[in-house]
C-alpha positions in Angstrom: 133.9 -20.4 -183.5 136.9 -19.1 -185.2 136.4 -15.6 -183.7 136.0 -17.1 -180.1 139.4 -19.2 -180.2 140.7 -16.3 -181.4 139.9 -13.9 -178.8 140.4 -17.0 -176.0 144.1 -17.2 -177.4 144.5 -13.1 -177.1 143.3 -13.7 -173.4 145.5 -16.2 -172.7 148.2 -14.1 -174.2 148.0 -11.4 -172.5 147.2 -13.5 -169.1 150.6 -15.1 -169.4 152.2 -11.3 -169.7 150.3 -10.0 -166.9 151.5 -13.0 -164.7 155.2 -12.7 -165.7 155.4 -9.0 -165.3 153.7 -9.8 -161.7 156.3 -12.2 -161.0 159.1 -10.0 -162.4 158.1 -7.3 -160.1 157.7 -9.7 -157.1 161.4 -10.7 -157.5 162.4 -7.5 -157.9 161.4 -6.4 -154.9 162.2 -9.7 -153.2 165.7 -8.2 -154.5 165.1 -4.7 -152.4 163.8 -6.0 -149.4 167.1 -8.3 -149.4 169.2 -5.4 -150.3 167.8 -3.4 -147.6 167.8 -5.5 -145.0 171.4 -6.9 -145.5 172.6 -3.0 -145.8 170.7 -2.4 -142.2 172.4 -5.6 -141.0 176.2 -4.3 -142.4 174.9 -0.7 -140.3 174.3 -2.7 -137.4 177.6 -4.6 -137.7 179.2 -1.5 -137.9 178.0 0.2 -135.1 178.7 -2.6 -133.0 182.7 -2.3 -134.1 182.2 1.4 -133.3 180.6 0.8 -130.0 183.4 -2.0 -129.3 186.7 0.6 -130.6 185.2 3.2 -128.2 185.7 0.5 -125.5 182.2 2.4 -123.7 181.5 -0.1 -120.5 178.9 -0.8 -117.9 179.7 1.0 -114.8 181.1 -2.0 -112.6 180.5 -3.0 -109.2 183.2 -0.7 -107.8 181.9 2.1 -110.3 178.4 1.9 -108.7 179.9 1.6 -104.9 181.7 5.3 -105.3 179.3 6.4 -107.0 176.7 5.6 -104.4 179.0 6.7 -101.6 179.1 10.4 -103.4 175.6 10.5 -104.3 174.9 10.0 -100.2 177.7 12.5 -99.3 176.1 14.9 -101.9 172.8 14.7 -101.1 173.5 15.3 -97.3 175.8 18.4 -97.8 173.0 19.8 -100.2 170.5 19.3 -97.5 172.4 21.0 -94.5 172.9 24.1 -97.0 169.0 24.0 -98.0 168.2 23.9 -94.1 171.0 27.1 -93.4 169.5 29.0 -96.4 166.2 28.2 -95.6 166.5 29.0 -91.7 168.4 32.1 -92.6 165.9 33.3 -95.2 162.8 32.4 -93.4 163.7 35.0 -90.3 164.8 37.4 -92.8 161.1 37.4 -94.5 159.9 37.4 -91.1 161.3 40.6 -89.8 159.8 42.1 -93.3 156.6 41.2 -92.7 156.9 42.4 -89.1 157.7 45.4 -90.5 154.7 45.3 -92.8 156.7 45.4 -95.9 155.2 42.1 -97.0 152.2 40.1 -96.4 152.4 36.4 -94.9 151.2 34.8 -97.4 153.9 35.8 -99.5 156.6 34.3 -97.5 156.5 30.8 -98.8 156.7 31.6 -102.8 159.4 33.8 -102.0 161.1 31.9 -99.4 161.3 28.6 -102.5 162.6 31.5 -105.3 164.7 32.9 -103.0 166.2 29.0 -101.8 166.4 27.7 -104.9 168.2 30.9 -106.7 171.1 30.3 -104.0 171.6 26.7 -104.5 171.9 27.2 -108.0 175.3 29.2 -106.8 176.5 26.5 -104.5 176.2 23.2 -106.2 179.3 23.6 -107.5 180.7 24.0 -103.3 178.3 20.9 -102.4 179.7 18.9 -105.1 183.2 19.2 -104.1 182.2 19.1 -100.4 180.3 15.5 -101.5 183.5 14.4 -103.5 186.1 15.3 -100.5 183.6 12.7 -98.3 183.2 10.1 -100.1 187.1 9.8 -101.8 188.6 10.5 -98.5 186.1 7.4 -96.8 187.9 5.5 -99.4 191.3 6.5 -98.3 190.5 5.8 -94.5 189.2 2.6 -94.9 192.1 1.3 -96.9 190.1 0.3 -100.0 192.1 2.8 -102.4 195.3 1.0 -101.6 193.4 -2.7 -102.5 192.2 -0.5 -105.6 195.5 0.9 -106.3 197.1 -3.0 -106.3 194.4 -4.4 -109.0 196.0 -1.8 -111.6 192.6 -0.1 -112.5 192.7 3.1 -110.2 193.4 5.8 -112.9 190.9 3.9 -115.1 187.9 3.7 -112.5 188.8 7.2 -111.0 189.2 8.9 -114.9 185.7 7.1 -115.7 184.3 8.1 -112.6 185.6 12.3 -113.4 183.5 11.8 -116.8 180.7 10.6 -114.8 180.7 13.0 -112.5 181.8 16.2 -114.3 180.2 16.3 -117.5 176.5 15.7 -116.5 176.6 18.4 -113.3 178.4 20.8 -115.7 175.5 20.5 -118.3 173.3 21.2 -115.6 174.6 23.8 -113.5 175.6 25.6 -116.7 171.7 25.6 -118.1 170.4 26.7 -114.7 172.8 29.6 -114.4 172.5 30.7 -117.8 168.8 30.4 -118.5 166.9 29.5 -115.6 168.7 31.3 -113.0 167.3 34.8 -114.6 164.3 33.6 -114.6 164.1 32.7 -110.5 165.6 36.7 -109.9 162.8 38.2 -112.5 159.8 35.7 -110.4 161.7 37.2 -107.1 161.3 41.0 -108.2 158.0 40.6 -109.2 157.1 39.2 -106.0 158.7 41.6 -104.2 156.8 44.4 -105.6 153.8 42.5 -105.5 154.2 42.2 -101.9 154.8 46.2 -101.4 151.7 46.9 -103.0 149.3 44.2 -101.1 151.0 44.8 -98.3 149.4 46.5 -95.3 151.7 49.0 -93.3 150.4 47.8 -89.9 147.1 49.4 -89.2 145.3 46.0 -88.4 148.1 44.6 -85.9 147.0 46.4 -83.2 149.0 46.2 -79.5 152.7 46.2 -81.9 155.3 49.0 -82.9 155.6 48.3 -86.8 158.7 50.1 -88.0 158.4 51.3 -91.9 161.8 51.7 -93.4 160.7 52.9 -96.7 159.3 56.2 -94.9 161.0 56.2 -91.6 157.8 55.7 -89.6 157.0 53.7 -86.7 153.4 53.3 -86.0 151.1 52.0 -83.4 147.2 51.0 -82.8 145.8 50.4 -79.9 143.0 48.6 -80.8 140.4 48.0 -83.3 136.9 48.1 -83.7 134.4 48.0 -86.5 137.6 47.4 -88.5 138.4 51.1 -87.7 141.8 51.3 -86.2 141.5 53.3 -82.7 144.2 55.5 -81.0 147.0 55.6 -83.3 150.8 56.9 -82.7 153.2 57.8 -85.4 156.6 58.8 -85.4 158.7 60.0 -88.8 161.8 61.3 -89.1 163.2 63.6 -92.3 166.5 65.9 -92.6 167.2 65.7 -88.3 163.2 66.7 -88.2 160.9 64.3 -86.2 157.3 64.4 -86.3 154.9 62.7 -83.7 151.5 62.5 -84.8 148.4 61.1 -82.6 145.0 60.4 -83.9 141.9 59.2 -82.8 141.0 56.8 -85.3 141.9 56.0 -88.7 142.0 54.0 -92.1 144.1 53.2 -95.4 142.7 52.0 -98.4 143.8 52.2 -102.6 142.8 55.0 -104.8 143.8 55.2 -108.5 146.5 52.5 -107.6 148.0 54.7 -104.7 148.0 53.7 -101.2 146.9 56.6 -98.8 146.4 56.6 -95.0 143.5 58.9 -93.5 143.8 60.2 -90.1 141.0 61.8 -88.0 140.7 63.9 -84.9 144.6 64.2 -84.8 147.6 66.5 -83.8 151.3 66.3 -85.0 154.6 67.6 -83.3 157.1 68.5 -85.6 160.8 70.3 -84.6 164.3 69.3 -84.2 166.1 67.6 -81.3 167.4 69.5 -78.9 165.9 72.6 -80.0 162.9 73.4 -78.0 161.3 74.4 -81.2 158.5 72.3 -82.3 155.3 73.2 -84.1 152.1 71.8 -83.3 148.9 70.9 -85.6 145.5 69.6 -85.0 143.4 68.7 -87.8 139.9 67.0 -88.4 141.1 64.8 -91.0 144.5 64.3 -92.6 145.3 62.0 -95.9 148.6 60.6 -96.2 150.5 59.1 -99.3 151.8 56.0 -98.7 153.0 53.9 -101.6 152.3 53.6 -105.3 151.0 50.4 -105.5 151.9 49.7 -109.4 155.5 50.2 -109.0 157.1 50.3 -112.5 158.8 47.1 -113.0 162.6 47.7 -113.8 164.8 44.8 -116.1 168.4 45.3 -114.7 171.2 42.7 -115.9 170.7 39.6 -113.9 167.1 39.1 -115.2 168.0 40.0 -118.8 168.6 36.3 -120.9 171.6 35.4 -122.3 170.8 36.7 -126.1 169.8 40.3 -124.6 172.9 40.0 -122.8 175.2 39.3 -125.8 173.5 42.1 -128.1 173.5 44.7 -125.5 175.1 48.1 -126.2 176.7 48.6 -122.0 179.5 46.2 -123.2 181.0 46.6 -119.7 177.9 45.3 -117.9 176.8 42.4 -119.9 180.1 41.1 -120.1 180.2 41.8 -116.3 176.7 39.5 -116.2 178.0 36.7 -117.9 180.9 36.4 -116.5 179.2 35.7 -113.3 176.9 33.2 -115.2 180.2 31.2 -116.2 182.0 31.2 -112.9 179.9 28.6 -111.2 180.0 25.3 -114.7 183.6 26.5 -114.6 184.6 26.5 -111.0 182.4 22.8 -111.0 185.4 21.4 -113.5 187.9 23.0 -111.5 186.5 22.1 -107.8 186.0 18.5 -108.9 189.8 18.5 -109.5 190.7 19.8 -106.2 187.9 17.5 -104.7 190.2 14.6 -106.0 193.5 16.0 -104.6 191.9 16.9 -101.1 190.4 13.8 -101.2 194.0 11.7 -100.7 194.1 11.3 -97.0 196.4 9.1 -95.0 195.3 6.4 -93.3 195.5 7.5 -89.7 194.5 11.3 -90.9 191.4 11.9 -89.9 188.5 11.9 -93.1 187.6 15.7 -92.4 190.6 17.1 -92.1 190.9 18.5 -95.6 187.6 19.9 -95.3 188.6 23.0 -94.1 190.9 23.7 -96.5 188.6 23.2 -99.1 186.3 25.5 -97.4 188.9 28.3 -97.4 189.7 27.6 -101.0 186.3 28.1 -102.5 185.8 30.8 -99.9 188.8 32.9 -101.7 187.9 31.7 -105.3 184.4 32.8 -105.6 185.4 36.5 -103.6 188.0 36.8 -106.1 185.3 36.3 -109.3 183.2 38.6 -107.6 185.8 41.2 -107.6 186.8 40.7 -111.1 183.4 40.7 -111.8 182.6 44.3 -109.9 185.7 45.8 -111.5 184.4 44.4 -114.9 181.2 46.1 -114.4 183.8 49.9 -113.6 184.8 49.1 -117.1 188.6 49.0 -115.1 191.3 49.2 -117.9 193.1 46.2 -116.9 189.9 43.6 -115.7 187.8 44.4 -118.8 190.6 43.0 -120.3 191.7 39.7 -118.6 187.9 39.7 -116.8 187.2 37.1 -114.4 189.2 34.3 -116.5 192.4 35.1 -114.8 190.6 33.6 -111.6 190.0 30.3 -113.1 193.4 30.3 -114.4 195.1 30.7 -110.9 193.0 28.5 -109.4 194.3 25.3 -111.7 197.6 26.5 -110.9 197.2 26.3 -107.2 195.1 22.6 -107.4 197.7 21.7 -109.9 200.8 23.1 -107.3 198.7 21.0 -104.4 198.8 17.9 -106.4 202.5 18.2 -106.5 203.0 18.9 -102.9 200.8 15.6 -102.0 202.9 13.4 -104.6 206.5 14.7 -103.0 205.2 14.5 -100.3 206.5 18.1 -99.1 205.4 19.0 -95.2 207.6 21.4 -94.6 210.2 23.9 -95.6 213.2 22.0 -95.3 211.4 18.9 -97.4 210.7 21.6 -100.1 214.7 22.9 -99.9 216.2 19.4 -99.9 213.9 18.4 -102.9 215.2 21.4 -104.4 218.8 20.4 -104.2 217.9 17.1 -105.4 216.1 18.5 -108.6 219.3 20.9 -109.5 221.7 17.5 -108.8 
């Protein structure tokens, strides 16, 4: 009995330190969790502060109608540039595969590569396009003189620049500098793939198909048994011309070269003018045509922008990304001279400026690609100052605009008499 009391009071012992060590650590982390979570409340508190010093806003009723009026303008100026580019590149595709350089069915990939490699280039002259509309809209229906009154156009119009500039500069800049050299490397590899598949006119029978790669113009008559039947060729090479006739013939790949076979045939060959002209018949006569594994060749505008900055041809690289830069930086710069053109008086009609703006990007961009073509000549004095002198000008002239529009100088005799005035 002694022994069992004994070893009941150990038990109990030990039963009361287990539970007070159990409640010890349950208040100690009692303790943490309340530590924690008033740290991630005094976090949250602070961030709020933050959030509230950086005075950051909803976009506000008259934020969201210019926006929406730009948005419209922008999208609709994109569109009638996607519709000339695409009209313009889809009869240029056309005449190719007239000419047999390319199949059909390789118009449409190359026509979307092809569309979407030049709008890349001209965002940044839709955007300002978009941004003359819709800010000169404002102007002629009065609303940027109510604006003006409440005191908060520099605030909605400097919020509205942020808005506008820094997202379509983050864009424009990643699709020039990494995705547009991917479009131009998909675009050569089409290209060549469309040499190689391409037929050079045998099976269009009743057409003249004109070969610029080899000077030939070529006709069938007919075709049957999918054997072409009375065929005409005419070549020309160094002021020679040869005419060649042939009963029948066929073209087909060997050891990835195309080659033409003629049968039953004679050819004319002699200058112009001459009189002198040589005359072969033959059975059967094979023709090279085309290799049609052309070797594919990496020049600058497909190379990335890493190769580009570790390449040895300083001249040309530099040259290459250059012209990558020009179009986030001219989006900066035309968005400031989209707000200046944009100020139009009331009775002024809301296109009016349009053509100026036209002109302006019309000279800007020619003026990069110079720089950029002298670059490329390693010229002494553009691989110094490169295309950047370009950009610089070009804030100089919106910023000499903006002064014109504010003293409202129309003519010489304004710009004398404010002279006078300033040396007074």
């Amino acid at each position: 009995m002694k022994n069992n009391s004994k070893y009941t009071k150990n038990k109990e012992k030990w039963l009361d330190i287990y539970n007070s060590c159990k409640y010890k650590l349950y208040q100690f982390k009692k303790k943490i969790i309340t530590i924690f979570v008033i740290y991630q409340n005094k976090n949250f508190i602070l961030s709020l502060n933050t959030f509230k010093k950086l005075k950051i806003e909803k976009l506000t009723i008259l934020d969201k109608y210019i926006l929406k009026n730009f948005i419209f303008a922008f999208l609709s100026v994109l569109s009638v540039l996607i519709l000339v580019i695409v009209g313009r590149l889809f009869v240029k595709l056309l005449e190719y595969v007239v000419e047999g350089r390319f199949d059909i069915e390789m118009i449409f990939s190359l026509l979307f590569l092809s569309t979407s490699k030049s709008i890349i280039l001209l965002l940044p002259f839709a955007l300002m396009i978009g941004l003359i509309i819709s800010l000169s809209k404002l102007y002629r229906d009065g609303e940027i003189y109510a604006l003006k009154a409440s005191g908060n156009y520099k605030t909605v119009f400097t919020k509205i620049f942020y808005i506008v500039s820094i997202p379509l500069f983050i864009i424009i800049f990643t699709l020039n500098m990494f995705i547009s050299p991917i479009l131009i490397t998909e675009i050569q590899t089409k290209k060549i793939e469309a040499a190689a598949t391409s037929e050079i006119g045998l099976t269009t029978p009743g057409k003249f198909i004109q070969m610029k790669n080899k000077n030939w113009i070529i006709f069938v008559e007919e075709i049957e048994n999918e054997v072409s039947k009375k065929i005409f060729i005419k070549s020309s090479d160094n002021n020679k011309i040869s005419i060649e006739t042939a009963e029948e013939g066929n073209e087909f790949i060997e050891n990835g070269i195309r080659r033409l076979v003629l049968k039953n045939g004679q050819r004319y060959t002699g200058t112009p003018g001459t009189g002198n002209f040589q005359v072969m018949k033959y059975d059967e006569h094979e023709v090279k045509l085309v290799n049609t594994t052309p070797e594919f060749s990496l020049n600058y505008r497909m190379k990335s922008i890493s190769d580009l900055i570790y390449d040895d041809n300083k001249a040309l690289s530099s040259a290459e990304i250059q012209w990558r830069l020009f179009a986030p930086l001219s989006t900066l710069i035309l968005i400031l001279f989209a707000f200046v053109l944009g100020d139009v008086a009331p009775r002024q009609n809301k296109y009016s400026n349009l053509l100026f703006a036209i002109i302006i990007y019309f000279i800007y961009s020619n003026l990069a690609i110079v720089s950029v073509n002298e670059v490329q000549k390693n010229s002494n004095l553009f691989s110094f100052v490169g295309t950047w002198w370009v950009h610089i000008l070009a804030l100089l002239s919106c910023y000499l605009i903006y002064i014109i529009k504010k003293l409202q100088i129309k003519s010489y005799s304004n710009l004398k008499f404010y002279i006078k005035n300033y040396k007074r």
